[in-house]
C-alpha positions as CSV (number, residue, x, y, z in Angstrom):
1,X,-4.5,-33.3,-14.5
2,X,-4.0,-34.5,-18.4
3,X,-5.7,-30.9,-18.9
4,X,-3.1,-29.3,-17.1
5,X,-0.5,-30.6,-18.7
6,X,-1.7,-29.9,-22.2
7,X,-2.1,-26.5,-21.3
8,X,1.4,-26.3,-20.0
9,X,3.2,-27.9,-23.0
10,X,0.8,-25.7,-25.3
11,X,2.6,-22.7,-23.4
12,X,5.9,-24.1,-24.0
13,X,6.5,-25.5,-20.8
14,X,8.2,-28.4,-19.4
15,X,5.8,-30.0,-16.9
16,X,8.3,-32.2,-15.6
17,X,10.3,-29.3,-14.7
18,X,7.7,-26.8,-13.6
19,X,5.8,-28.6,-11.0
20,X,4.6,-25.4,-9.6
21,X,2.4,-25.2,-12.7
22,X,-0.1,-27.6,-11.8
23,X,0.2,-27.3,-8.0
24,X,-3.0,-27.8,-5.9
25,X,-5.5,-24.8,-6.6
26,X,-5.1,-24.5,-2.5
27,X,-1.7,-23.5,-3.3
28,X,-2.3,-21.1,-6.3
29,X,-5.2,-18.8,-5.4
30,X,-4.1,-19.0,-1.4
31,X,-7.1,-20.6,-0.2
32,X,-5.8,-20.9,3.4
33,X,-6.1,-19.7,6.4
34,X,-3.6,-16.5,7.4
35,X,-1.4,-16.8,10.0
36,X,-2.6,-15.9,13.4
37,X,-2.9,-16.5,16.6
38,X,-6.5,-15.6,18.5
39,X,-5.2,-16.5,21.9
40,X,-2.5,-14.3,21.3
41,X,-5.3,-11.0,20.4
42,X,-7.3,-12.3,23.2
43,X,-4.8,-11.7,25.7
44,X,-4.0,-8.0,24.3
45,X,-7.2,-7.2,24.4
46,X,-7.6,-8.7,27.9
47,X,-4.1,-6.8,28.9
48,X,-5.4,-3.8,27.5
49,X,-8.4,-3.9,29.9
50,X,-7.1,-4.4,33.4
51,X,-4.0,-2.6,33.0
52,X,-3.2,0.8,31.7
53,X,0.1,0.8,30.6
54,X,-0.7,-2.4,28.9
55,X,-2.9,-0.3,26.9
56,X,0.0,2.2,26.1
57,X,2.2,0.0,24.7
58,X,-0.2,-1.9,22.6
59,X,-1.8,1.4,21.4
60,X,1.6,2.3,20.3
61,X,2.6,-1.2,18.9
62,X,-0.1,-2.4,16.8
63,X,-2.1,1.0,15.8
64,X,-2.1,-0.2,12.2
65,X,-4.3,-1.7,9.6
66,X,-4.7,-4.9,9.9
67,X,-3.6,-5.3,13.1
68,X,-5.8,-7.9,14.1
69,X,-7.0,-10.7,12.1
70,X,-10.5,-11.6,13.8
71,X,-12.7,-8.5,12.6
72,X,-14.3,-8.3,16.2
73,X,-10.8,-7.9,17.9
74,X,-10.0,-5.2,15.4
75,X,-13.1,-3.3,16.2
76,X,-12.6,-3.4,19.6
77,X,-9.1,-2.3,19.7
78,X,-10.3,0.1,17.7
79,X,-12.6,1.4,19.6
80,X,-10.0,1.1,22.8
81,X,-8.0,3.6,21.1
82,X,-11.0,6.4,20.3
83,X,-12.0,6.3,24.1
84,X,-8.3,6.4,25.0
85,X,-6.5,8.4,22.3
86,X,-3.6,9.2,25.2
87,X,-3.0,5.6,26.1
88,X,-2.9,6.2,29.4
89,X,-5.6,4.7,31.1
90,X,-7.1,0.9,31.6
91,X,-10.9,1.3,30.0
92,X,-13.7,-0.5,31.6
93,X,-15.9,-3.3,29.9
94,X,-19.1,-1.7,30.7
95,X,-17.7,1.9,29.0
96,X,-16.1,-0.4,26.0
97,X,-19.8,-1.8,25.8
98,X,-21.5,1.2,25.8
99,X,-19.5,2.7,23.1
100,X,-19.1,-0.2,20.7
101,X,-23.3,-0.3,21.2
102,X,-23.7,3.2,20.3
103,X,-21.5,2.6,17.0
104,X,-24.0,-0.3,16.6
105,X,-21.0,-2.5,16.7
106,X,-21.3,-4.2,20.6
107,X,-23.1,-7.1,18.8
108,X,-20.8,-7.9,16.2
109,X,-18.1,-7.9,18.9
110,X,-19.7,-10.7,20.8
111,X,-21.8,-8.7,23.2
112,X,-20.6,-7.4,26.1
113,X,-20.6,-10.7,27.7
114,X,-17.4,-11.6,25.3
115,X,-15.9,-8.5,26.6
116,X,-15.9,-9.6,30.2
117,X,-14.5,-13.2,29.2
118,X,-11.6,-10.8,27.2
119,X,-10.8,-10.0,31.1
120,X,-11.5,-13.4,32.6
121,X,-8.8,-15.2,29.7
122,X,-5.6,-13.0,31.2
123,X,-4.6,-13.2,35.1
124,X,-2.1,-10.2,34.6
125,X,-0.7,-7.9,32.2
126,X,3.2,-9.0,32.6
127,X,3.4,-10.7,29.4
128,X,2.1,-7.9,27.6
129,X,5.4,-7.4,25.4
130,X,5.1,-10.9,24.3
131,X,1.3,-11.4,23.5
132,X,2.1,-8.2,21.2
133,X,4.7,-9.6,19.5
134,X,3.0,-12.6,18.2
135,X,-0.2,-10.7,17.1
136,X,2.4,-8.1,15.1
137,X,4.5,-10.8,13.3
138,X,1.2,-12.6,12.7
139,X,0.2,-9.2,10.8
140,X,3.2,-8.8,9.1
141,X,3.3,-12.5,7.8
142,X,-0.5,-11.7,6.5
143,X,0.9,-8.3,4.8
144,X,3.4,-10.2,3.3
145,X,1.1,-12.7,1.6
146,X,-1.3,-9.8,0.6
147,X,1.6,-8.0,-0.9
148,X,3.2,-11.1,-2.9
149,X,-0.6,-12.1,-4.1
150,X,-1.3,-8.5,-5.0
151,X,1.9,-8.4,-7.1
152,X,1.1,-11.7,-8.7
153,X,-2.2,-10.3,-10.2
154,X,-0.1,-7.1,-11.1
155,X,1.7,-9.0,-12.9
156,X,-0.7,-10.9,-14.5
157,X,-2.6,-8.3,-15.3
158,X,0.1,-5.5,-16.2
159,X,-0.4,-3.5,-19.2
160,X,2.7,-1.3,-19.0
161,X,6.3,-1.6,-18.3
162,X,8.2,-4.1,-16.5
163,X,10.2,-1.5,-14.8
164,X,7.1,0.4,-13.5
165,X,5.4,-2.3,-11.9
166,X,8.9,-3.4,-10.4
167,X,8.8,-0.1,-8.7
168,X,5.7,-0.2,-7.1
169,X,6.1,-3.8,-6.1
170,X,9.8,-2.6,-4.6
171,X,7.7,0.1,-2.8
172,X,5.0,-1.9,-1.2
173,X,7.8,-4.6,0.0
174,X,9.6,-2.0,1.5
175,X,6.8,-0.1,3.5
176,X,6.2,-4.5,4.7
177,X,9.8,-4.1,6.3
178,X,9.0,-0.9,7.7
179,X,6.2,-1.9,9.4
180,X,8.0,-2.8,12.9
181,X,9.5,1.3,12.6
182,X,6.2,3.1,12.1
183,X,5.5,4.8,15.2
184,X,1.7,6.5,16.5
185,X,0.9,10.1,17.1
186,X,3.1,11.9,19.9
187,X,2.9,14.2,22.7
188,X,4.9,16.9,23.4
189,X,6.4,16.7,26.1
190,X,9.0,14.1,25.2
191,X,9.2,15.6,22.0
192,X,10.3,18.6,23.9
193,X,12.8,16.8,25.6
194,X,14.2,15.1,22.7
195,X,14.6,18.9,21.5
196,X,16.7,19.9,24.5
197,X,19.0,16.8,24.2
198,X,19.8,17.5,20.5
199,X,20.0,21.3,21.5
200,X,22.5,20.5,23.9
201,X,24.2,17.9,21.5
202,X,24.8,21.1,19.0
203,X,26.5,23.3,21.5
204,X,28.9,20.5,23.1
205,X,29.0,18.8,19.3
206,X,29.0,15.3,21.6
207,X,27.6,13.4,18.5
208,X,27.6,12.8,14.6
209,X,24.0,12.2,14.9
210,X,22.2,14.9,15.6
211,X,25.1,17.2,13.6
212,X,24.6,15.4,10.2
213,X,27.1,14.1,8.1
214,X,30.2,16.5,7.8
215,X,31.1,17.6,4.2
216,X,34.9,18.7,5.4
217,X,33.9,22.3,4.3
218,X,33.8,24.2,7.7
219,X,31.2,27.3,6.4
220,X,29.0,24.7,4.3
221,X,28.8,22.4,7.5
222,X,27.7,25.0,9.4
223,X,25.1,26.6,7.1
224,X,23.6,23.1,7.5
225,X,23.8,22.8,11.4
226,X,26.5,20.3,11.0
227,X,26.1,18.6,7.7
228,X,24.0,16.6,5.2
229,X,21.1,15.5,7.2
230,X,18.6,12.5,6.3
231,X,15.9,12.8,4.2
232,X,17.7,16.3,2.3
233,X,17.5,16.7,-1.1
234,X,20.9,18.9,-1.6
235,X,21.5,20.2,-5.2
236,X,24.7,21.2,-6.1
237,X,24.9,23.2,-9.7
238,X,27.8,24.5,-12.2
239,X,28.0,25.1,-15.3
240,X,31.0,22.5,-17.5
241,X,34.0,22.3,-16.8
242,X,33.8,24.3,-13.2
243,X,34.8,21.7,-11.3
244,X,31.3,20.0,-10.1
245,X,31.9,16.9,-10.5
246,X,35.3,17.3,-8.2
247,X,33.5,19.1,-5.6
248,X,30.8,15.9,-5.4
249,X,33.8,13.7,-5.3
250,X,36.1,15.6,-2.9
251,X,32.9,15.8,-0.2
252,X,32.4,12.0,-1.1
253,X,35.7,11.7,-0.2
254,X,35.6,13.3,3.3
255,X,32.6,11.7,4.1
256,X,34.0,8.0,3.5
257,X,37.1,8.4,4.6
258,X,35.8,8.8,8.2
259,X,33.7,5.7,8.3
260,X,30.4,6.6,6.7
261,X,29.4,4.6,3.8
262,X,28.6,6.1,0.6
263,X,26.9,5.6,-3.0
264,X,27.9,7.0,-6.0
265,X,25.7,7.1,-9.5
266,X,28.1,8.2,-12.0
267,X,26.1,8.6,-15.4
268,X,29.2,10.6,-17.1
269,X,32.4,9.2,-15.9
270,X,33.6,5.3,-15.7
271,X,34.3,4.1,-12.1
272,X,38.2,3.6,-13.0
273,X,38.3,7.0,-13.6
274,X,36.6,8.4,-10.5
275,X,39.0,6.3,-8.6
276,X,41.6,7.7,-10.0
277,X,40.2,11.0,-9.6
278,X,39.5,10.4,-6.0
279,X,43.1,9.1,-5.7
280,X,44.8,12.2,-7.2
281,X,42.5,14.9,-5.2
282,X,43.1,12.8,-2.0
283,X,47.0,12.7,-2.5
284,X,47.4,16.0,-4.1
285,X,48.8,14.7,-7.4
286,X,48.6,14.3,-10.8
287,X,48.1,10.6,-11.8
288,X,48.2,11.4,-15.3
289,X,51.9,13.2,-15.3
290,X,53.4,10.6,-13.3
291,X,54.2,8.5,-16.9
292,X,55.8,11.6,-18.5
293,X,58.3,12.6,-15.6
294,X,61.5,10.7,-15.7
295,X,62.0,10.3,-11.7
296,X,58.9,10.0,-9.9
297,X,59.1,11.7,-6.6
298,X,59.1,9.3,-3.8
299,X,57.1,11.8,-1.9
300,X,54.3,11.6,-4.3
301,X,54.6,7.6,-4.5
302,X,53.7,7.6,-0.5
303,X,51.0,9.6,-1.0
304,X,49.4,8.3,-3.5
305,X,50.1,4.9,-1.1
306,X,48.5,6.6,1.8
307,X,45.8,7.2,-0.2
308,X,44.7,3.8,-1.6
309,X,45.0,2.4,1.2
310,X,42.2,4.9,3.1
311,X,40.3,4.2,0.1
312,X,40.5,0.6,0.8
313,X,39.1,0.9,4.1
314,X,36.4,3.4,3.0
315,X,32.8,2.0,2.0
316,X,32.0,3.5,-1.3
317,X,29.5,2.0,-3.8
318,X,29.9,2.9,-7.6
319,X,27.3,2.5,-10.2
320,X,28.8,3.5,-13.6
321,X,25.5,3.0,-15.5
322,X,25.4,6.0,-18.3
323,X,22.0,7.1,-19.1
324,X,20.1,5.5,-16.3
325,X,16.1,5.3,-16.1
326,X,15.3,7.0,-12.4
327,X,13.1,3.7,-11.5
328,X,16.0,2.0,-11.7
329,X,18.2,4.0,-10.2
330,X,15.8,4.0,-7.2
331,X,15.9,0.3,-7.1
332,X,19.3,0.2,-7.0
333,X,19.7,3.1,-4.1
334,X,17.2,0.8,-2.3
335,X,19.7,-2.3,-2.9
336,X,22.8,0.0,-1.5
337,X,21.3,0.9,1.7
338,X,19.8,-2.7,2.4
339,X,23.5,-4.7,1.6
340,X,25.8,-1.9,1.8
341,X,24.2,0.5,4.4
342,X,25.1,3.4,2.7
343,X,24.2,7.1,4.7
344,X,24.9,9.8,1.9
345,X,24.0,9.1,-2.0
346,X,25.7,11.1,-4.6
347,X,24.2,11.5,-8.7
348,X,26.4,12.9,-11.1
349,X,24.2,14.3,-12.8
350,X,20.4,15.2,-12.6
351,X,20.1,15.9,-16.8
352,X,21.2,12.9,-17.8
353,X,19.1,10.2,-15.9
354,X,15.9,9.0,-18.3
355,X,12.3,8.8,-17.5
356,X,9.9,7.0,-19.0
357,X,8.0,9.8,-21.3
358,X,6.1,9.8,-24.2
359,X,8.0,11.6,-27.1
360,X,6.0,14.9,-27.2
361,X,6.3,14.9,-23.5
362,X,8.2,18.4,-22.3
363,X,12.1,18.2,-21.1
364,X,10.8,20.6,-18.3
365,X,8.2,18.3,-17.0
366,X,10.7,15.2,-17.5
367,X,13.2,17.1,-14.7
368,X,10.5,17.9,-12.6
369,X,9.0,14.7,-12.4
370,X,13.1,13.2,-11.9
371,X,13.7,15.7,-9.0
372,X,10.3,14.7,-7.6
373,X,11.3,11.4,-7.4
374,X,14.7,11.8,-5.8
375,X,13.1,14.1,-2.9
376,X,11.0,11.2,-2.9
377,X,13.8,8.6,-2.6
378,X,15.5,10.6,0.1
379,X,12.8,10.7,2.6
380,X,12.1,7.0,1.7
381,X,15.4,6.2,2.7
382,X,16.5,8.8,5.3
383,X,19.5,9.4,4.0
384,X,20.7,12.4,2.3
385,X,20.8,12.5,-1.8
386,X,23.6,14.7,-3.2
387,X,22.5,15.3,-6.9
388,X,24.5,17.5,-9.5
389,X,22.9,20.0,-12.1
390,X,23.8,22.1,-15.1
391,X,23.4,25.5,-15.0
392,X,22.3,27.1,-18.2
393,X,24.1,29.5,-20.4
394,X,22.9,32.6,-18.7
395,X,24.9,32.2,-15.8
396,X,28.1,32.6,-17.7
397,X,26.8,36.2,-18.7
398,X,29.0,38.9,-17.5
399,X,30.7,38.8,-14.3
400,X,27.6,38.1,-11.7
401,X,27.6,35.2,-9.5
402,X,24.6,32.4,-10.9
403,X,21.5,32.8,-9.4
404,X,19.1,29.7,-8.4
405,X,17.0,31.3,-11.6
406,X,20.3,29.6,-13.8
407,X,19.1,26.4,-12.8
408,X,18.5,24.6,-16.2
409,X,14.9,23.2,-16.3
410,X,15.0,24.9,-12.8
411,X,11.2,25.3,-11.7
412,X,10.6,21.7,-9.9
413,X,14.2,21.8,-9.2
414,X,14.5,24.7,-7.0
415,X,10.9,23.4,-5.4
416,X,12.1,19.7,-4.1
417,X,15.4,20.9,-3.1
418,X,16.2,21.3,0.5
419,X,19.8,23.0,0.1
420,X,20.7,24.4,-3.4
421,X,25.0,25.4,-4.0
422,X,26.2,26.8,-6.6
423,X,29.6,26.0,-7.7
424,X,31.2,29.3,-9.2
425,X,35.1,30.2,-10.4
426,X,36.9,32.6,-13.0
427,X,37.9,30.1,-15.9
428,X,39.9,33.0,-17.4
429,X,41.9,33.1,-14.4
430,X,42.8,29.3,-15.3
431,X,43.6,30.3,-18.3
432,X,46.1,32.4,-17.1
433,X,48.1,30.7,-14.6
434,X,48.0,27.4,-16.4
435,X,51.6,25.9,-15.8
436,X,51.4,27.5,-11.6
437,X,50.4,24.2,-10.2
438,X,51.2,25.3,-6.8
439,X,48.8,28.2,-6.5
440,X,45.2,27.5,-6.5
441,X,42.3,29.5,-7.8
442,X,40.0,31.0,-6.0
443,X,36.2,29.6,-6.0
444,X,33.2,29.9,-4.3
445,X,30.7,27.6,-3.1
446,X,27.2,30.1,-3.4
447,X,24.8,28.5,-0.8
448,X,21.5,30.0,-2.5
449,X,18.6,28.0,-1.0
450,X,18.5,26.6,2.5
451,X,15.7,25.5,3.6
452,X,16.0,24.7,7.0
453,X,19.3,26.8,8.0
454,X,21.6,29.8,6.8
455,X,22.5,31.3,3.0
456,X,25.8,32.3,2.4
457,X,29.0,31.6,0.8
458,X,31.8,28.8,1.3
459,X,35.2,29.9,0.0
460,X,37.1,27.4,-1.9
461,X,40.8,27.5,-3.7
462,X,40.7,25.0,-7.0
463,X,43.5,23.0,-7.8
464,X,42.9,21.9,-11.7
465,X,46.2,20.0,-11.4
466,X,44.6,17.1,-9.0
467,X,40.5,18.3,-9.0
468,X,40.5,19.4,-5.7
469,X,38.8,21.8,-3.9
470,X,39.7,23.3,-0.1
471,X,37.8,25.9,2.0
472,X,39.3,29.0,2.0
473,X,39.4,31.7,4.4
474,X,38.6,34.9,2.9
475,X,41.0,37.6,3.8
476,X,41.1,41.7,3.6
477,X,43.8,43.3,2.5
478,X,45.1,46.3,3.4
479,X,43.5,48.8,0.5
480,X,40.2,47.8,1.9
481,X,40.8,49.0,4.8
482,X,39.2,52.4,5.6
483,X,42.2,54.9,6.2
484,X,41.8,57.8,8.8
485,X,42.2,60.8,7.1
């Protein structure tokens, strides 16, 4: 004990303070039993034998490693499931025997005598639900430890950066909570079911759910069978001063307003000033004017009233970091969906979050390993990512719309992306009606990768005056018309 507390004070400790320094050595390398509960496997195991649908819902329950924390019981559930991959059937001892003997495993197990006893030890099946729950949270309480203990040595042991290791520690705590949602293989059939139900839910639009997350852009929406959809990667690309940044915050807009919670990474604007932004857009005035006008409209004062006050009530998380490493914008999505419960994350923008690299590492390579990363991040936390992207110089070439090939750094980009849109407008034509607040200019939303749904075009008007952005119905006029002759 005078050892240990040498040591500690050598190391600039306070052993007084610090008693978990020189706990028991029980305590410090984990020298304990796991948590467990045999009676509780015996009488799966047992269930699993007389009764088949006891066998169905444990095969679907506790099909995962580790299951089980006596070795035999795991080799016998395991060999429950290769006899009975459908789950739909009791299996007999003498059957289970004959397998587990063939695998040379029957005498590990206990023999087939322990097999029969498995049967004897449970009168019925009706507390199936139960026994599995205790063997499950028994597992999960043994992950745990595993995972912390792991992370420990990790820690010890680490010979990189901080940040890295917090990212794969954040990872493997997050497949632990998980662990109750995994689900086995599937059949079909209900699969097929579940595909009618949502098929019918598209035609009567009777739910949210299976539409996606609206953007408030009518042609977009529909492009995407109803909206951002979990797990999407959705890139949308300009090149400065088009109005991206507006179009990200007008569809972050429509989306909170109606009760779905949203994150924000802004890595180019403060979070005052998106507020504000949001504010003006939302209202449909200039915020910045209102100081040089010597009567402010009473109109626009409600407005801008109305508008705070749905902001209030909308869930929007801001994070204003500038020049943010992507493991720690990962951890900090992570942190929004677990406390805030956000549905839809929005990055403004891809080129400016750092990666870890060495110096004579290629930009190219940087993005691609950043875009991997938020595909990644989406399908970790099924919900869709909205990230923004420069477009290089190219696409401001002539008159042609851009093209996904303007993508800067575009290879990786264009690959992990499940919807690409690229956000196109006339500047000239600013130019020229600078002082016409009241008439917009015409934009268009080019919808040039969809993976799973249509191409096209969404047609926008752009109102500099208060960043906002509206769908647009394109019209004909009468000169393209074909005239009969």
């Amino acid at each position: 004990m005078e050892q240990q507390r040498k040591t500690y004070r050598r190391e600039g400790g306070n052993y007084n303070n610090a008693p978990t320094a020189v706990a028991p050595s029980g305590v410090l390398t984990l020298d304990r039993e796991k948590p467990n509960n045999i009676d509780a496997e015996i009488a799966v195991l047992g269930a699993m034998l007389i009764d088949a649908d006891a066998a169905s819902v444990a095969q679907g329950r506790l099909n995962f490693q580790g299951a089980f924390y006596s070795p035999a019981h795991q080799m016998i559930f395991d060999a429950m499931i290769a006899l009975n991959p459908k789950g739909d059937a009791a299996l007999d001892p003498v059957v289970l025997a004959d397998y587990l003997r063939q695998h040379n495993q029957l005498d590990a197990v206990g023999g087939a005598s322990y097999l029969a006893q498995l049967m004897d030890k449970v009168p019925t099946a009706a507390h199936i639900d139960h026994y599995i729950e205790i063997v499950k949270q028994n597992a999960i309480l043994r992950r745990i430890i595993a995972t912390c203990s792991e992370s420990i040595l990790k820690c010890y042991e680490a010979d990189g950066k901080a940040e890295d290791l917090l990212d794969d520690i954040e990872k493997e705590v997050l497949e632990v909570s998980q662990m109750n949602q995994r689900q086995d293989y599937q059949m079909i059939a209900p699969l097929v079911d579940t595909a009618m139900d949502y098929i019918v839910k598209l035609i009567t639009k009777d739910s949210d759910d299976y539409l996606g997350v609206p953007t408030g852009y009518e042609i977009l929406d529909k492009a995407m069978t109803g909206g951002l959809k979990p797990g999407m990667l959705f890139v949308l690309a300009a090149r400065p001063s088009i109005g991206k940044t507006a179009m990200a915050l007008n569809m972050a807009y429509n989306i909170a307003v109606t009760g779905t919670p949203v994150g924000i990474f802004s890595l180019e604007m403060s979070a005052d000033q998106l507020t504000l932004r949001m504010i003006s857009s939302g209202a449909r005035v200039n915020i910045t004017e209102l100081a040089y006008q010597a009567n402010q409209p009473q109109g626009d004062l409600q407005k801008i009233k109305e508008t705070c006050s749905a902001l209030r009530k909308a869930q929007i998380v801001i994070d204003e970091t500038g020049g943010i490493d992507i493991l720690e914008l990962r951890s900090k999505a992570r942190r929004m969906v677990e406390k805030h419960g956000i549905k839809v994350l929005f990055i403004d923008y891809l080129q400016l979050i750092s990666i870890n690299s060495n110096k004579n590492a290629n930009r190219e390579n940087d993005v691609a390993r950043i875009s991997g990363a938020l595909k990644a991040l989406a399908k970790e936390l099924s919900i869709p990512v909205v990230v923004l992207a420069q477009l290089n110089r190219q696409a401001e070439q002539g008159d042609a719309l851009p093209k996904l090939s303007n993508l800067r750094e575009s290879g990786a980009i264009e690959q992990d992306a499940d919807v690409v849109a690229l956000l196109h407008r006339n500047r000239e034509e600013q130019y020229s009606r600078e002082g016409d607040h009241s008439q917009g200019l015409e934009a268009v939303l080019l919808i040039a990768k969809n993976r799973n749904g249509q191409t096209g075009k969404q047609p926008l008007t752009f109102f500099p005056y208060y960043t906002r952005f509206d769908a647009r119905e394109e019209t004909v006029s009468d000169e393209d018309i074909p005239q009969k002759k």
